[in-house]
C-alpha positions in Angstrom: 0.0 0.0 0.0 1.0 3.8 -0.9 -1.1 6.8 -1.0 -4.4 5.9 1.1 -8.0 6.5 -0.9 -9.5 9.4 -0.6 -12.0 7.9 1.1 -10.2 6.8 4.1 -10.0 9.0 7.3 -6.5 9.8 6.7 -6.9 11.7 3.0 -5.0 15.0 3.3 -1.7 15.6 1.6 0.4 18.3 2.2 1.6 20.0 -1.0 4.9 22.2 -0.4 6.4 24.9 -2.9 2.0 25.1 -4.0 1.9 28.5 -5.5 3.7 27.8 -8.6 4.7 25.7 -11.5 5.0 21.5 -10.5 3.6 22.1 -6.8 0.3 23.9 -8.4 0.1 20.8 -10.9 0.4 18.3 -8.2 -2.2 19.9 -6.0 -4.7 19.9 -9.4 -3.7 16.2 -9.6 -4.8 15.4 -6.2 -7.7 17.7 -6.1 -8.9 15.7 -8.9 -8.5 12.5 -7.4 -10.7 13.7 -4.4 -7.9 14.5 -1.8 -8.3 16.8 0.6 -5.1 19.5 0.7 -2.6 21.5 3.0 -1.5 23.9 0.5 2.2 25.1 1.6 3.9 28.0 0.0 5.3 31.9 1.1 2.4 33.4 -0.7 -0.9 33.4 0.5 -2.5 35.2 -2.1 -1.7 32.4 -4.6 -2.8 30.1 -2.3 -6.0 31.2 -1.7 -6.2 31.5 -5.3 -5.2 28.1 -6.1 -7.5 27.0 -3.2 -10.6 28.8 -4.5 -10.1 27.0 -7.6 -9.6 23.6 -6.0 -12.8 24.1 -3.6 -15.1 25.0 -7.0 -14.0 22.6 -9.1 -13.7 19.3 -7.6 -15.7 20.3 -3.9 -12.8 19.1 -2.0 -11.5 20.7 1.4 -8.0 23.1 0.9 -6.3 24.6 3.9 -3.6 26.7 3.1 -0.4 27.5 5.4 1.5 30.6 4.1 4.9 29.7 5.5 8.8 30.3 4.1 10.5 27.2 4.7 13.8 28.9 4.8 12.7 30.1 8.5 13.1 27.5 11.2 10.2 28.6 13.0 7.5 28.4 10.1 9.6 24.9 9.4 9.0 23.4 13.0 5.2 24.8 13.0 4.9 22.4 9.9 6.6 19.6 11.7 4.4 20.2 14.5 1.6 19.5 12.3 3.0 16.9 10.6 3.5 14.7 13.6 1.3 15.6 15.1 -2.0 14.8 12.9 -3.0 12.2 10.3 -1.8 13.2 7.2 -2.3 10.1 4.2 0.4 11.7 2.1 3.6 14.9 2.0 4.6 16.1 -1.5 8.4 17.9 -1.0 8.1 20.2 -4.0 9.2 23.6 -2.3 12.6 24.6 -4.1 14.5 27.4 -6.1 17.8 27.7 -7.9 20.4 30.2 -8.9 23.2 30.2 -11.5 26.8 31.4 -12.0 30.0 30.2 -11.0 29.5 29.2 -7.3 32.4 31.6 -5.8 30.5 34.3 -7.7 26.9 34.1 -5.9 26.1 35.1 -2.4 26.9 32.7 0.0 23.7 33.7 2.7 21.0 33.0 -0.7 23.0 29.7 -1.6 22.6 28.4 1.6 19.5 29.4 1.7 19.4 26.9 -1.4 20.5 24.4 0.9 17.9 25.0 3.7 15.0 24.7 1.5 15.8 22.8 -0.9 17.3 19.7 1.1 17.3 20.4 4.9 13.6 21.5 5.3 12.9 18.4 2.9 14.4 16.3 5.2 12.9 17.6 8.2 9.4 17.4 7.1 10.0 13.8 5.7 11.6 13.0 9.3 8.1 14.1 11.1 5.2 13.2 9.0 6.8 9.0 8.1 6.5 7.7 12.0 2.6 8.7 12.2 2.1 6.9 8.6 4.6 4.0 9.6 2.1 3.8 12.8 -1.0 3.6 10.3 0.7 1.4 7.6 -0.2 3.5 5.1 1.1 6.8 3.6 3.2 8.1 0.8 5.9 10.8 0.5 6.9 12.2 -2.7 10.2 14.0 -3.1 10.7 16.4 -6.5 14.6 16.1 -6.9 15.5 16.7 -10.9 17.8 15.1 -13.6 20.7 17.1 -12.0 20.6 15.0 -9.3 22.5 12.3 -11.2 25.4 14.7 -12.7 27.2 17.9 -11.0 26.5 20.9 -12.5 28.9 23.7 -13.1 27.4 26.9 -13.2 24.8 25.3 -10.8 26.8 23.8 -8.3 24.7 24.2 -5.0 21.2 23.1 -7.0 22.7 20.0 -8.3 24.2 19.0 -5.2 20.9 19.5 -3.2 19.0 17.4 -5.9 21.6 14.8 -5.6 20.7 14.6 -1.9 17.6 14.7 -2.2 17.4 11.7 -4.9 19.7 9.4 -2.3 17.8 10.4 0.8 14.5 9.3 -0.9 15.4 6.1 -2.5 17.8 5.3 1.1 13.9 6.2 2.8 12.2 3.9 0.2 14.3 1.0 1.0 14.0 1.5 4.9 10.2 2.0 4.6 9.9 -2.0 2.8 7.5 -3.8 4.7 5.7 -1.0 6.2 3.0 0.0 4.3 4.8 3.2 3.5 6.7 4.6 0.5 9.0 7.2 -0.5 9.4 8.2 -4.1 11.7 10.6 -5.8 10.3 12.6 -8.8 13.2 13.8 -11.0 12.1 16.0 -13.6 13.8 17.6 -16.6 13.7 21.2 -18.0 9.9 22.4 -16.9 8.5 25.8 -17.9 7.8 27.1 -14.6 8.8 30.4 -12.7 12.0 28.3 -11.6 14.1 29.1 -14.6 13.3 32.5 -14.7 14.6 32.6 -11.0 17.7 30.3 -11.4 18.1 32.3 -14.8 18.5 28.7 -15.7 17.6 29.0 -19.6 20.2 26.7 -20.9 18.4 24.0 -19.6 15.8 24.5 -21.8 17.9 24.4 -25.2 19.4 21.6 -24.1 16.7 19.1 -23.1 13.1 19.0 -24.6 10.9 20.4 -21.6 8.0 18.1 -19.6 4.6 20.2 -18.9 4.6 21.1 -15.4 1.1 18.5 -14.9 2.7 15.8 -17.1 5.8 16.0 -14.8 3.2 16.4 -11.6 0.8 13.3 -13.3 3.7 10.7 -13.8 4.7 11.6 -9.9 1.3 11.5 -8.5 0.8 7.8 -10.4 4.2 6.7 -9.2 3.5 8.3 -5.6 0.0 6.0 -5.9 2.0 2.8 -6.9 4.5 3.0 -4.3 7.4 3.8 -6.9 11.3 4.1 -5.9 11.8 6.9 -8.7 10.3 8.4 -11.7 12.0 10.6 -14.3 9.2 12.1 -16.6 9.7 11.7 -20.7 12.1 10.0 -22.4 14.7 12.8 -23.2 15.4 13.6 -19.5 15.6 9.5 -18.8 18.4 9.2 -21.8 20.1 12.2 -19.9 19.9 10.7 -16.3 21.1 7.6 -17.4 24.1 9.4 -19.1 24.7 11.4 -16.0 24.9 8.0 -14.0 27.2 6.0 -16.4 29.7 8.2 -18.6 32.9 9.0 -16.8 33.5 12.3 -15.0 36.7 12.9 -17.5 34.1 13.2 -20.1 31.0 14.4 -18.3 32.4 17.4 -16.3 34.1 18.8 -19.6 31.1 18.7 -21.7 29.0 20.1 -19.2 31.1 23.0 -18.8 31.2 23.6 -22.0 27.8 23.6 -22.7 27.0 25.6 -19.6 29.2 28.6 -21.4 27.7 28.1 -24.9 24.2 28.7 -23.5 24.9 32.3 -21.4 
């Protein structure tokens, strides 16, 4: 068993990172499917946006917590919650990135990177998987990307947090076995979402052929459901994973870096 049915008692799923681009997509996904949401994002006017629409469309019930996950306060009031009630599933998709040449860019904002993107995944991951081990039943679904499996130059601090996040979730998977409980890691290529125009990340995009934010959000929700180690969306972004994984680093690194120039 994964993801309990929305008809169960435990039916909410916390959405993280739900005001824009793959988080939005996963909460439509869910809504759909009849689960009730936590909507989790900094801004509460896309929230309640998002959960108007939600509530009118499918007549399903949306809370929304307008927290910044880089703040260890708002990130202990949501592991409060977490361990605190009966949640049937936690979707990790809060996350940002920034390019350049890592000695060029702000330390306090890249490890800021680190915080949200890895540390408060981790956290929240830690306190909602002993109340769903309890149960038997539950699912958590980690978005890492396809840079997870190759470092990144001119993305350093991005790629390394999605590397962590893609071992930390398939580690979790494997200790969860027998319990009822799963942990999958969605790693995504190129999406058109706000995230490239903050990471200034457009190289990505000539590179790779881009996944639609609900394709990408549909193929994790579906693997989420079946209690899947990993997905990696389309079939462009699995050829490049599985390149990332296998060629050398003598060839990898060079071409990478190359290619990370040609596009700026």
């Amino acid at each position: 068993m994964s993801l309990p049915s929305p008809t169960g008692s435990d039916t909410t799923v916390v959405v993280t990172g739900a005001s824009s681009g793959i988080g939005t997509e996963l909460a439509r996904g869910l809504a759909r499917r009849n689960y009730e949401l936590l909507l989790v994002a900094r801004r509460r006017d896309r929230l309640d946006e998002l959960a108007n629409e939600l509530r009118s469309a499918h007549d399903v019930a949306v809370e929304v917590a307008p927290l910044d996950l880089g703040d260890d306060a708002a990130r202990a009031e949501l592991s409060a919650r977490l361990a605190g009630e009966e949640f049937g599933g936690l979707c990790n998709c809060a996350g940002f990135g920034t390019s350049g040449a890592f000695h060029t860019l702000p330390l306090e904002r890249e490890r800021e990177e680190v915080i949200v993107n890895a540390l408060a995944l981790m956290e929240l991951t830690h306190a909602a998987l002993p109340g769903m081990v309890r149960r038997g039943a539950g699912a958590v679904l980690n978005v890492a990307s396809i840079a997870a499996f190759q470092p990144m130059p001119g993305m350093a601090v991005y790629s390394a947090t999605k590397a962590f996040v893609q071992t930390f979730s398939e580690a979790v998977h494997a200790d969860l076995d027998g319990t009822g409980v799963s942990c999958t890691v969605l790693c995504p290529g190129p999406v058109p979402t706000e995230w490239a125009d903050i990471a200034d990340a457009q190289q990505w995009s000539i590179a790779i052929a881009q996944v639609s934010p609900r394709d990408v959000a549909e193929a994790g929700i579906n693997a989420m459901l079946a209690g899947k180690r990993t997905v990696v969306p389309g079939i462009v972004p699995t050829a490049v994973s599985f390149a990332g994984r296998f060629t050398p680093r003598t060839v990898l690194l060079p071409a990478l870096r190359l290619a990370n120039r040609l596009t700026r």
